[in-house]
C-alpha positions as CSV (number, residue, x, y, z in Angstrom):
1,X,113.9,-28.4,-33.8
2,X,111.9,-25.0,-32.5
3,X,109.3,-25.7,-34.8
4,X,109.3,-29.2,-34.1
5,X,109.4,-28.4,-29.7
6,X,106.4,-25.5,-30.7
7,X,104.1,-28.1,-32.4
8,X,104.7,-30.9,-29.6
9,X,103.6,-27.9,-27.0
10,X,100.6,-27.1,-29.0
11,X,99.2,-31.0,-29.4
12,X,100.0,-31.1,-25.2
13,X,98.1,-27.8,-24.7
14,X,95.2,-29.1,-26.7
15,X,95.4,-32.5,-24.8
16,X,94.9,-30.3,-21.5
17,X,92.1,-28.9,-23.0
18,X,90.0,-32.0,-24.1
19,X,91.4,-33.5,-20.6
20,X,88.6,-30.9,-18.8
21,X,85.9,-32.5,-21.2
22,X,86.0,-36.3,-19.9
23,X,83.1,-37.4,-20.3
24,X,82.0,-36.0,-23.7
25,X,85.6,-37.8,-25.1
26,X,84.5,-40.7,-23.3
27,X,81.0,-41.3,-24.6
28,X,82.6,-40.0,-28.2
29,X,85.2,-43.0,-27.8
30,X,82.5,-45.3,-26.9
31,X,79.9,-44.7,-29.7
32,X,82.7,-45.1,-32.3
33,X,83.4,-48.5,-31.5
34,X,79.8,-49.4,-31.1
35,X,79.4,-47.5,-34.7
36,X,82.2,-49.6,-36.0
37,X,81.6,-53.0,-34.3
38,X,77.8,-52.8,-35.4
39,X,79.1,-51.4,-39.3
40,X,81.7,-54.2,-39.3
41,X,79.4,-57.2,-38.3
42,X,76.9,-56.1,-41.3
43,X,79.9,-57.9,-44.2
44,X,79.6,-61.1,-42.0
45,X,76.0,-61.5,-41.9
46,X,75.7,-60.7,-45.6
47,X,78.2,-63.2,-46.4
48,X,76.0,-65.5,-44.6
49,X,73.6,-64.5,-46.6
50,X,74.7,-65.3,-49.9
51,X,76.3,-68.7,-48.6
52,X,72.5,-69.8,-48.1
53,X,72.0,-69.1,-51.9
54,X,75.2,-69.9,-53.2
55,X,74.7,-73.6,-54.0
56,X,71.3,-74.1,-54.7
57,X,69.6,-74.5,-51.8
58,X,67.8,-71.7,-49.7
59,X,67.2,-71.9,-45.5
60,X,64.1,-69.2,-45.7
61,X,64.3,-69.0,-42.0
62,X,68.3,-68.7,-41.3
63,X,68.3,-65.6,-44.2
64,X,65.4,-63.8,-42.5
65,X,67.0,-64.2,-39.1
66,X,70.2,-63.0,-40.5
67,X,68.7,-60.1,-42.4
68,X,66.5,-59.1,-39.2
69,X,70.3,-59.1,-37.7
70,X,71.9,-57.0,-40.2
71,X,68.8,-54.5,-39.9
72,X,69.3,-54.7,-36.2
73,X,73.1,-53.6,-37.0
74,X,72.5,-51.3,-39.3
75,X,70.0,-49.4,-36.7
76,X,72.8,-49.5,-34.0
77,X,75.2,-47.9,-36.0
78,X,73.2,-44.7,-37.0
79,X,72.4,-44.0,-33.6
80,X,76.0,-44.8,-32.2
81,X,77.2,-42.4,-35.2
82,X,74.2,-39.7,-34.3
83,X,75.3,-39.9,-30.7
84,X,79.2,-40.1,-31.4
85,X,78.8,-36.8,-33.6
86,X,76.8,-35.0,-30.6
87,X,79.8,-35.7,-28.4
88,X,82.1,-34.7,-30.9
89,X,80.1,-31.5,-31.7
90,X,80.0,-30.8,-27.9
91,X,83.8,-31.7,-27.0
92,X,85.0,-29.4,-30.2
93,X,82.7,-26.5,-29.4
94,X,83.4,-26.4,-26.1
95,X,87.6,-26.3,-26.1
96,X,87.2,-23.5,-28.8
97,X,84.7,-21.8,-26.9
98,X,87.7,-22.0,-23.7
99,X,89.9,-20.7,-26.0
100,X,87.9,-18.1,-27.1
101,X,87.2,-16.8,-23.6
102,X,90.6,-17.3,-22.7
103,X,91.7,-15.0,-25.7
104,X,89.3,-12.2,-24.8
105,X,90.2,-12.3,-21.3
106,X,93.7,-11.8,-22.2
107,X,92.9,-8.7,-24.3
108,X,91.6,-7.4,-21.2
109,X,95.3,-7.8,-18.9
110,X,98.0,-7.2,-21.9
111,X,99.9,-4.0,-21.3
112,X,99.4,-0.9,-23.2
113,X,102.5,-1.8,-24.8
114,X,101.5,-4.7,-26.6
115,X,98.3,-3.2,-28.1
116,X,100.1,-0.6,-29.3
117,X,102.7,-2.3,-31.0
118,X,100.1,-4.8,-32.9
119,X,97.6,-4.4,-35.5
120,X,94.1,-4.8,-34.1
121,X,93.2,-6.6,-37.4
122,X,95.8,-9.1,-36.4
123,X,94.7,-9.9,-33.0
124,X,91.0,-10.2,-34.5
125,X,92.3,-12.4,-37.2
126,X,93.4,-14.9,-34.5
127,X,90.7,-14.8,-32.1
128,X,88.0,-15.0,-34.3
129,X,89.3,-16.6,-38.1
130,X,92.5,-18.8,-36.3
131,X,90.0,-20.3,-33.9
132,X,87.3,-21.0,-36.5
133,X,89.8,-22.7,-38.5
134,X,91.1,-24.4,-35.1
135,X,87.6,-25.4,-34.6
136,X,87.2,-26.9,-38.4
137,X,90.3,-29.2,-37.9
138,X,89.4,-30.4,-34.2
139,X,85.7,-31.5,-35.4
140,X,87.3,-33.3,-38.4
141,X,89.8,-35.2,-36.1
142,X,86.9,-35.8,-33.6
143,X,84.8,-37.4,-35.9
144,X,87.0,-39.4,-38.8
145,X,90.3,-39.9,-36.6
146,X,88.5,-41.6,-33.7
147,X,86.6,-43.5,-36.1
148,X,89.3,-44.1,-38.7
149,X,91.3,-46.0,-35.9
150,X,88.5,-48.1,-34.7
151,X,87.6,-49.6,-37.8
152,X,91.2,-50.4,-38.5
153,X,91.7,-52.1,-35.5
154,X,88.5,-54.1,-35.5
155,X,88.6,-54.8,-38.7
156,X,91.7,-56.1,-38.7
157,X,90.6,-58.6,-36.1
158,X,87.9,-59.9,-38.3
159,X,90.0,-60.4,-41.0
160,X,92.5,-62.4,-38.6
161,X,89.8,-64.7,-37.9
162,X,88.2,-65.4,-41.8
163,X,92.1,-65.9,-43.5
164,X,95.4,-64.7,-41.3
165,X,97.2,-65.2,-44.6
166,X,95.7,-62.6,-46.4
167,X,95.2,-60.7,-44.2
168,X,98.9,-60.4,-42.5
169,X,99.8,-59.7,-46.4
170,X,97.4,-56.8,-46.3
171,X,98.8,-55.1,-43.2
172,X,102.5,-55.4,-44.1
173,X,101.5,-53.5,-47.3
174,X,98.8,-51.4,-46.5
175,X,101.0,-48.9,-44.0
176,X,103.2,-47.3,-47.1
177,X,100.1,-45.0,-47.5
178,X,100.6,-43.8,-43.7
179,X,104.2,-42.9,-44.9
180,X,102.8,-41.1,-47.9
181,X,100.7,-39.2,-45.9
182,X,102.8,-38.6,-42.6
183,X,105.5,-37.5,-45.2
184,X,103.2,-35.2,-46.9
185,X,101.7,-33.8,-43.7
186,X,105.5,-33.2,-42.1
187,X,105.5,-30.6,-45.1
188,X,102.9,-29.2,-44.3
189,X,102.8,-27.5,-41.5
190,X,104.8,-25.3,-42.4
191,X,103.3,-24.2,-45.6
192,X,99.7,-23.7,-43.2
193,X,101.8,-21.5,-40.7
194,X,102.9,-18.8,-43.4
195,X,98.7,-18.9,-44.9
196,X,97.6,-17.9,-41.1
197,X,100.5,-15.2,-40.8
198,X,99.1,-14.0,-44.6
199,X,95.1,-14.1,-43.4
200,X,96.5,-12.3,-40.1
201,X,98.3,-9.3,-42.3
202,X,95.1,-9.0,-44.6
203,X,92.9,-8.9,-42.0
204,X,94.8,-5.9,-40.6
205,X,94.5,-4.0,-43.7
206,X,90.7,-4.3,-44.2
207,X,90.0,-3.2,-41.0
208,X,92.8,-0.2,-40.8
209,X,90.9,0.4,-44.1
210,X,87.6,0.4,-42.8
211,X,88.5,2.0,-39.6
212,X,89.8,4.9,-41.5
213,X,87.7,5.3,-44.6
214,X,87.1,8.5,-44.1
215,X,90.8,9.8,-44.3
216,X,91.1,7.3,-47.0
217,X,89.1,8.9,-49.1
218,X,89.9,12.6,-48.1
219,X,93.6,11.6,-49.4
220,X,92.2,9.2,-52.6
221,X,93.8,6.6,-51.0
222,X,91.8,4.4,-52.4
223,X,94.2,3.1,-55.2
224,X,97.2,2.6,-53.4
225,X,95.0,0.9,-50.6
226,X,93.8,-1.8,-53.2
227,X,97.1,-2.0,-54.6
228,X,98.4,-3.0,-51.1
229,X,95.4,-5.7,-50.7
230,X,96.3,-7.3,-53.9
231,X,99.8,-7.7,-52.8
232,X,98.6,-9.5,-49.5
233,X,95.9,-11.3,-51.6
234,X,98.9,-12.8,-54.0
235,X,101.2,-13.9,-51.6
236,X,97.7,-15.6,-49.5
237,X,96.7,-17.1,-53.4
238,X,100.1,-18.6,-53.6
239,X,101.0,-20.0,-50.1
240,X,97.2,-20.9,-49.6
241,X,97.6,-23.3,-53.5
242,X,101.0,-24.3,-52.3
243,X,99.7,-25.7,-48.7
244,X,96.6,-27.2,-50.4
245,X,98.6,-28.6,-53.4
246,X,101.0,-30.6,-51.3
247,X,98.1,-31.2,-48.7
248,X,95.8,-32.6,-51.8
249,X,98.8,-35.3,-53.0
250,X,98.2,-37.4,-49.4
251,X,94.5,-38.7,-50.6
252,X,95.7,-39.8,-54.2
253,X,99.0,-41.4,-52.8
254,X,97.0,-42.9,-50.2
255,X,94.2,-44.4,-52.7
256,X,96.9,-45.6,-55.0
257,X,98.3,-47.9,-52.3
258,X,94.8,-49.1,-51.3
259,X,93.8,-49.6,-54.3
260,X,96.5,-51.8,-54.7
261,X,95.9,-54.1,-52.0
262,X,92.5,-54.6,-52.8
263,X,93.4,-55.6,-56.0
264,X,95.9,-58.2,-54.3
265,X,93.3,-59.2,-51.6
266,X,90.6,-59.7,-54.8
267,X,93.4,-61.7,-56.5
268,X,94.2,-63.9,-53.6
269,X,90.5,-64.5,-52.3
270,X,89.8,-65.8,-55.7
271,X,92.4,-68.2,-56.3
272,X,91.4,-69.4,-52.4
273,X,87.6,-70.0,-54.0
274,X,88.7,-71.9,-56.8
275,X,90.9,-74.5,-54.4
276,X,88.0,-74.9,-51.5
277,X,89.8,-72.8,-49.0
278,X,87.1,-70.0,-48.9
279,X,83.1,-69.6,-49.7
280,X,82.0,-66.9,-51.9
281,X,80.2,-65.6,-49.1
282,X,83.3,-65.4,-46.9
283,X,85.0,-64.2,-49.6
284,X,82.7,-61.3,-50.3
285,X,83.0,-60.4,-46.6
286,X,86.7,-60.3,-46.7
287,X,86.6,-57.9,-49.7
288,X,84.4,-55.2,-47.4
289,X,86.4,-55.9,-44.7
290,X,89.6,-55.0,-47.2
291,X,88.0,-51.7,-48.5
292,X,86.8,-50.8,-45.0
293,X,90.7,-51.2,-43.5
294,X,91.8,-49.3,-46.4
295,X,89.8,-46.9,-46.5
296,X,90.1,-45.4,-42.9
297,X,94.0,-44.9,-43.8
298,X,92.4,-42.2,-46.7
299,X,90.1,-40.8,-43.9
300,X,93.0,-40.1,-41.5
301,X,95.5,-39.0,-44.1
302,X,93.1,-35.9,-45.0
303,X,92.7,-35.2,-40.9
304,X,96.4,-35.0,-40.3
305,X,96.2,-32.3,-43.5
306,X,93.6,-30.5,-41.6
307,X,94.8,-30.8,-38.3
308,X,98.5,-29.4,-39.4
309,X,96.3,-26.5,-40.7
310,X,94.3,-26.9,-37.0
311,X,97.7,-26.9,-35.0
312,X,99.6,-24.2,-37.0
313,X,96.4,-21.9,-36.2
314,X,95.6,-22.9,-32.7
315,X,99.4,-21.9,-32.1
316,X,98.7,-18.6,-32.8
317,X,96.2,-18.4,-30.8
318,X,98.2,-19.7,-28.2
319,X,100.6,-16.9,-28.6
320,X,98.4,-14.2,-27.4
321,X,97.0,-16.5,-24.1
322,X,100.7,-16.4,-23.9
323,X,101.7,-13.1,-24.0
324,X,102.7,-11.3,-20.7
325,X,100.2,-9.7,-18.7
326,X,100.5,-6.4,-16.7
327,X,101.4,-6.6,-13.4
328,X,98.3,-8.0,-10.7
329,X,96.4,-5.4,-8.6
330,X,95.6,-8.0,-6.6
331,X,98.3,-7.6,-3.9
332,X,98.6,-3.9,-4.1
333,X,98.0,-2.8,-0.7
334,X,96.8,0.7,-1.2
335,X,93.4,1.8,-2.6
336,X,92.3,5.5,-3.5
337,X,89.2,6.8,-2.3
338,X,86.6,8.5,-5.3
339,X,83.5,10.4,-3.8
340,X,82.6,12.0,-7.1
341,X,79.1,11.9,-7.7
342,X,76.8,9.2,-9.5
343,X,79.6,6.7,-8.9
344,X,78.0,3.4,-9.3
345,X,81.2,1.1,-9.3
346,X,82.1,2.0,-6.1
347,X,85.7,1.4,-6.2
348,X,87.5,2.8,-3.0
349,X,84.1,3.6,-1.3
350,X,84.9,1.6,2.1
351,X,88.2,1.1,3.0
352,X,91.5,3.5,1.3
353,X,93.5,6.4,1.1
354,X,91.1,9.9,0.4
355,X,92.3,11.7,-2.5
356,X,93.3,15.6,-2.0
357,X,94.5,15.8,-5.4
358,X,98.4,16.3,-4.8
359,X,100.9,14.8,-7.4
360,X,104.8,14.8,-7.2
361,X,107.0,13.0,-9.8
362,X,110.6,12.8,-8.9
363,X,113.2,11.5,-11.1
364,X,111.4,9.8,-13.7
365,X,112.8,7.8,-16.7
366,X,110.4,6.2,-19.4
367,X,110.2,5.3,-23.0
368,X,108.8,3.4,-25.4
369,X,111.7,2.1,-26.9
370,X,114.5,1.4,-24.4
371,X,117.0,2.1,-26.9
372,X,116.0,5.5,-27.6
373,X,115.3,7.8,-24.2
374,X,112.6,10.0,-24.2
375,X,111.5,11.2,-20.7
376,X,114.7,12.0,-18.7
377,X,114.8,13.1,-14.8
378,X,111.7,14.3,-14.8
379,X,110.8,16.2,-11.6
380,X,107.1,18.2,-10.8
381,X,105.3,18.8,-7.5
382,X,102.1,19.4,-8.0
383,X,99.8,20.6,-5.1
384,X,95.9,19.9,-4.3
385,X,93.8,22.1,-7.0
386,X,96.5,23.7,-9.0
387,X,96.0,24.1,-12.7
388,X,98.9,22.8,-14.5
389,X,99.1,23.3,-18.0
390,X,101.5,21.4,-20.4
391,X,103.4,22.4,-23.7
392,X,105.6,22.0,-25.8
393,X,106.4,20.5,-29.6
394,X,105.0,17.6,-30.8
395,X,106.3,14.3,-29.6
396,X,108.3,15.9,-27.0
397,X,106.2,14.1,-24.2
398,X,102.9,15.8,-23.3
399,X,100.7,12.9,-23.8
400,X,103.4,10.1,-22.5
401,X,102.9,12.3,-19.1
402,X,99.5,11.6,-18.9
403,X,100.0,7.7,-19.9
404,X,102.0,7.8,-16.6
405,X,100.1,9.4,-14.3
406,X,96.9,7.3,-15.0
407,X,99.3,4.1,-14.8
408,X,98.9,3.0,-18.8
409,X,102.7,2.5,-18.4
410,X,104.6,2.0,-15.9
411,X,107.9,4.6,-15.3
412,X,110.9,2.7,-16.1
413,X,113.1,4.6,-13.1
414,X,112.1,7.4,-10.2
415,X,108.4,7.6,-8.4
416,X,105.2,9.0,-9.1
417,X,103.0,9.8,-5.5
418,X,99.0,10.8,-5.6
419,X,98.9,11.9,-1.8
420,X,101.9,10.8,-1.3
421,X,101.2,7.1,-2.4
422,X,103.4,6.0,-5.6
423,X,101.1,4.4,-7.7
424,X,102.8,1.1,-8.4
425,X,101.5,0.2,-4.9
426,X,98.2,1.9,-5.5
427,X,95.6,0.0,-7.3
428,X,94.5,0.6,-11.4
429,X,90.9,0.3,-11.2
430,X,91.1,3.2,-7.8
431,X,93.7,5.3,-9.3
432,X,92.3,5.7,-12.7
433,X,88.7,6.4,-10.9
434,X,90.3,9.9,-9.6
435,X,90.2,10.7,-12.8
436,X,88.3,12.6,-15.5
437,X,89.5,12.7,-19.1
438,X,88.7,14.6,-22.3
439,X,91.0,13.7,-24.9
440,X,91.2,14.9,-28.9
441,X,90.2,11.0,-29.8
442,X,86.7,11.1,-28.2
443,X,84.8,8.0,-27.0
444,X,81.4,7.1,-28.1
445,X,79.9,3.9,-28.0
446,X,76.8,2.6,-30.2
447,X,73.6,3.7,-28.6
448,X,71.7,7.0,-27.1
449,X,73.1,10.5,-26.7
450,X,71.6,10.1,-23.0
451,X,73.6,6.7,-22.3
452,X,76.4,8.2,-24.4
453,X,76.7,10.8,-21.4
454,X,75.1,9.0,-18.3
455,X,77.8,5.5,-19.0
456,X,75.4,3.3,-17.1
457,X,74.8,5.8,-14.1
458,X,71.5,6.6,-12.2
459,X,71.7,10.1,-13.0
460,X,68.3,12.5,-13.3
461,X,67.9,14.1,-16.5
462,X,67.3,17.4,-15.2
463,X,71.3,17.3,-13.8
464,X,72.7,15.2,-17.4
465,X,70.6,18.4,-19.5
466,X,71.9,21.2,-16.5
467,X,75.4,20.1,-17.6
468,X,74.9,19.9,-20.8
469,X,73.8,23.5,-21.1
470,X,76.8,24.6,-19.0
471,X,79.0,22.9,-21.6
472,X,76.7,24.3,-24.9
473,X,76.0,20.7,-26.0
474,X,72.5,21.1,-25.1
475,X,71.4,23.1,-28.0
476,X,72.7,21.2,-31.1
477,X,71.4,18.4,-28.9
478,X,67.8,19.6,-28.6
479,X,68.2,20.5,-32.4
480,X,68.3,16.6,-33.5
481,X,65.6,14.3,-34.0
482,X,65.1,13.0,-31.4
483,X,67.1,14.8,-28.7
484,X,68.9,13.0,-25.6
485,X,67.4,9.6,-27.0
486,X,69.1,9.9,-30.7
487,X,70.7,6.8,-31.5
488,X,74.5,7.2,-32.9
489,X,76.5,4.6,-33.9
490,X,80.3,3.4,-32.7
491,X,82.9,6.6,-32.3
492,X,79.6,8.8,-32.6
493,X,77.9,8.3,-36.0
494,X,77.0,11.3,-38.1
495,X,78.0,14.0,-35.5
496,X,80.5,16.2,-36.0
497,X,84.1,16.1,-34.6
498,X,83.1,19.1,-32.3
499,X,80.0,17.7,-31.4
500,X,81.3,14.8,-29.9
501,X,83.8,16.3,-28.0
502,X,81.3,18.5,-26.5
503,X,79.1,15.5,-25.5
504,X,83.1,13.8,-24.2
505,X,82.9,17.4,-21.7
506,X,79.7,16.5,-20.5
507,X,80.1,13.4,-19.5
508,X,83.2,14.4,-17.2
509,X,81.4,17.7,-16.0
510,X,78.6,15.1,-14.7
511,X,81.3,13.0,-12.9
512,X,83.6,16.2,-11.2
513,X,86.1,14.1,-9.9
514,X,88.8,14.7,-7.9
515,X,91.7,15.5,-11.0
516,X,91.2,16.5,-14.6
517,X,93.2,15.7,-17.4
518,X,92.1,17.8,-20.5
519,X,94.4,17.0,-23.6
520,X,93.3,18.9,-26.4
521,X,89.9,19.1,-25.2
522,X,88.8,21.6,-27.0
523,X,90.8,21.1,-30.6
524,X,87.4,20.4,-32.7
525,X,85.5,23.0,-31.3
526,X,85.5,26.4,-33.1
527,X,87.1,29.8,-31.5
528,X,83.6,31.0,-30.2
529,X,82.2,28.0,-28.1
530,X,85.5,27.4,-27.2
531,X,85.5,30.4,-25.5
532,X,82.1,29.9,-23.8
533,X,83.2,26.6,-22.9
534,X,86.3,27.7,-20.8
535,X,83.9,29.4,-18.1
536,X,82.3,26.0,-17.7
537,X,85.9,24.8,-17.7
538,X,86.8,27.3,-14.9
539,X,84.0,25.9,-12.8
540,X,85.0,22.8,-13.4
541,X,88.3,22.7,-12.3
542,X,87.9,24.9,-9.5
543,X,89.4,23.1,-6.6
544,X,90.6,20.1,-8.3
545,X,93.8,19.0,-10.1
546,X,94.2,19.5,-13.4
547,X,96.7,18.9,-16.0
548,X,95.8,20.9,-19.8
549,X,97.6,19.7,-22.1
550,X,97.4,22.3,-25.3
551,X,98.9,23.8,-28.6
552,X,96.9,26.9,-28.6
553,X,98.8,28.6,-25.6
554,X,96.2,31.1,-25.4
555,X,93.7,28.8,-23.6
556,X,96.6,28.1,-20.5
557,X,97.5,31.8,-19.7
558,X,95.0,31.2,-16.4
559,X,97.2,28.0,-15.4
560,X,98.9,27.8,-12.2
561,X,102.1,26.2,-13.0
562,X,103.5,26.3,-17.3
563,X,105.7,23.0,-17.4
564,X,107.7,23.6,-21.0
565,X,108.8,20.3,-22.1
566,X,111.0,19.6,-25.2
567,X,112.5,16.2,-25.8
568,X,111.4,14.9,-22.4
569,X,112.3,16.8,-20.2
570,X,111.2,19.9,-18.6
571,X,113.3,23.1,-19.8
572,X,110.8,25.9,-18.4
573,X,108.6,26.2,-15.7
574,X,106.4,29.5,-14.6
575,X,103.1,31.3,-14.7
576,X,101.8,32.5,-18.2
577,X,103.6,36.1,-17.5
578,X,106.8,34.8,-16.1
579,X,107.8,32.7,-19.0
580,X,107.4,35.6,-20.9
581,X,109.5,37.7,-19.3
582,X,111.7,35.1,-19.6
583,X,112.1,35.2,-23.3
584,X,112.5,31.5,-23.5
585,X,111.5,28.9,-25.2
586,X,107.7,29.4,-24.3
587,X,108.0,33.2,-25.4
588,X,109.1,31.7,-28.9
589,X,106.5,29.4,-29.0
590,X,103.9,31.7,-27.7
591,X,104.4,34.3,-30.3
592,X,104.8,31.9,-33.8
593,X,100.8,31.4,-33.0
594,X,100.4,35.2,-33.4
């Protein structure tokens, strides 16, 4: 019954669809019964044609006019069809193209949540494979179904007219091949349903595969990887021959039948020559108009196979337009004020809150999973330009913090204020514009090392190389081929891990916003730049926020303010010396590195 309810909401949400596209399903409606009426009036005319030489005698004049006619037709009908498929192509293209949109919108409003707990290669697979395949079945059911229908019905109507006999005969026995097929199709669906969820699953391999060839090959991965791809390609080979083998019985069935009935209509048309109750000419009309009625019921038992394939794909689709969004900025009343430099977006610049830089969490409670707690009670007061350094063990909620403060997530109980504004009133786009991040995962996008560092701002190269020497990025910079204007390629080519995480520092020591959050910022970079690097750091930071986030605790012995988490919450908090006086859990930690 679900399944049943979730294909009937699918068919309705593709009606809504073709419903904004009128006028192209109009003029595609149109031009298939002017296809079909001028297709279907060719039979008559040629059976008028052989009446004028079936019995000897021959009106010259009445056969050219009736061959000038069926020329006529035949004109008619290839431009109807030419004009029909236009429509079609336009009305198909367009919904998919909707869809499409709609999809990539989405991507851009689904919680951080949701992207992290799915694949990418499964949310590729259905905006760009589900919706081809979506796109495949609609075009088919454009152009045969409209078309399939019309020539049943109209030549049904002819046939009426020449013997109602017949031709009643005919339609009482011609609809056990829509049972065949609707029977077959039922069965479908379901079988086309599991192929998409396969395709989805191996699309996610390739590209985790792909994404991470690299540490594939550093672990010789590369065998166990292919194992797992031929165990997705299997199961995909045997539900993808099982949907098409059960699909493929509808056309056979379906030809069986027909063929039947024209065998009776041949039978009966015959015996009506031989007693005077039908010319040969009427009779060799009838027979076209038989295998044209019969053979729409073929056409249309192959679309409802590809449009169960078309529906089972467009559903998943669906599912992600679906999904929940995060919560609108649009009403949030409160909007941060940025005046870091080079800011071309402007977001906060003339109306909003001015940013000092002061950050106070009291009794916070998040986690992923709401079944298992991780960040418990957590309470901090941070003040304007304090250096606040974070440590602890892995997974024990350093980088959760920082999801929070720049609003990834949102806490599941308790507050957290910027200037004494809690967030969930302040908006994304101005929060997250206070401020600047250098994380381990760097981010590099296709194109120069000057627009990797510049991000679409009017900044003069004398300040983008100024900070790159204050950082030591501008030597192994100058050292490439072609400088500032080398081209890398997506998460930063050829250079090394170090390298781009330099060119990561840059870019944030051109932008000096109001808070810093440096996770790991300098994990790739060896022991002696790293050391150069923390004067520029010191510069940096001086008079802003910032939150370090660090295992090597002897790059935080400067900070203001220690916070030792372990499993969520905050056990110790001090300056570099009082922790160790403490003999804690930071003095443990702090001496395992030596």
């Amino acid at each position: 019954m679900e399944k049943k309810t979730a294909r009937k909401e699918t068919i309705n949400r593709i009606m809504s669809y073709i419903m904004r596209y009128k006028f192209c399903g109009a003029m595609s409606i149109l031009c298939a019964v002017i296809n079909v009426v001028s297709t279907l009036y060719v039979p008559i005319l040629i059976g008028r044609a052989i009446d004028c030489i079936a019995y000897g005698s021959l009106d010259r004049t009445r056969l050219m006019s009736i061959l000038v006619r069926a020329a006529l037709s035949t004109i008619i009908a290839a431009l109807s069809l030419w004009c029909m498929n236009e429509s079609n192509n336009k009305l198909t293209y367009s919904i998919v193209r909707d869809v499409r949109n709609e999809a990539f919108c989405k991507l851009h409003v689904l919680p951080f949540e949701y992207l992290d707990s799915h694949p990418a290669g499964g949310i590729l697979s259905r905006v760009i494979a589900d919706a081809d395949q979506f796109a495949d079945g609609l075009l088919m059911g454009f152009s045969q179904l409209f078309t399939g229908v019309m020539t049943i019905l109209i030549t049904l109507g002819f046939m009426l007219m020449m013997n109602p006999l017949i031709t009643l005969i005919v339609v009482f026995v011609t609809p056990l091949s829509l049972f065949v097929a609707r029977f077959i199709s039922k069965h479908t669906y379901d079988m086309f349903t599991i192929q998409s969820g396969i395709r989805g699953e191996q699309t996610e391999l390739i590209d985790e595969m792909i994404g991470n060839e690299k540490i594939v090959k550093a672990f010789s991965y590369e065998e166990k990887a292919v194992e797992r791809f031929d165990e997705i390609n299997k199961r995909l080979q045997s539900a993808s021959l099982k949907a098409l083998f059960f699909s493929s019985l509808t056309n056979p069935g379906t030809r069986f039948v027909n063929s039947v009935v024209y065998a009776f209509v041949a039978l009966s048309g015959a015996f009506a020559v031989v007693t005077g109750g039908m010319s040969v000419g009427l009779l060799t009309s009838f027979l076209s108009y038989a295998n044209q009625y019969t053979k729409p019921f073929n056409e249309i038992s192959g679309v409802l196979t590809e449009l169960q394939n078309a529906f089972a794909c467009a559903g998943r689709v669906f599912e992600l337009i679906d999904e929940v969004e995060e919560s609108s900025d649009a009403n949030l009343p409160v909007m941060m004020i940025n005046d870091r430099p080079y800011d071309t977006d402007g977001a906060g610049k003339d109306r909003g809150v001015r940013s000092s830089g002061s950050v106070r969490c009291d009794g916070v409670c998040f986690s992923y999973d709401k079944e298992k707690k991780l960040i418990e009670d957590l309470n901090i007061d941070v003040r304007p330009g304090e250096h606040v350094a974070i440590v602890g063990p892995t997974g024990c909620g350093k980088t959760t913090m920082i999801n929070l403060l720049m609003r990834f997530y949102d806490i599941d109980k308790g507050s957290i204020t910027v200037d004494g504004r809690d967030i969930r009133r302040v908006t994304r786009k101005s929060l997250r514009h206070l401020y600047g991040m250098v994380l381990q995962d760097t981010w590099l996008r296709h194109g120069t090392i000057r627009d990797n560092i510049k991000m679409g701002r009017d900044i003069p190269d004398e300040e983008m190389i100024k900070a790159a020497k204050e950082v030591h990025s501008h030597s192994f910079i100058r050292r490439l081929k072609n400088g500032y204007d080398t081209v890398i390629g997506e998460e930063g080519g050829n250079l090394s891990q170090g390298q781009k995480q330099l060119l990561c520092i840059t870019r944030i020591m051109l932008s000096l916003p109001p808070m810093l959050i440096l996770d790991e910022a300098t994990s790739s970079i060896d022991t002696r730049t790293e050391m150069k690097i923390q004067d520029a750091f010191l510069k940096m930071m001086e008079g802003r926020t910032s939150f370090i986030v660090a295992h090597r605790l002897s790059t935080i012995r400067n900070a203001d303010i220690i916070l030792v988490m372990k499993a969520g919450n905050i056990i110790e908090q001090g300056t570099h010396e009082e922790l160790l006086a403490r003999r804690g859990f930071y003095y443990e930690l702090y001496n395992s590195q030596f």
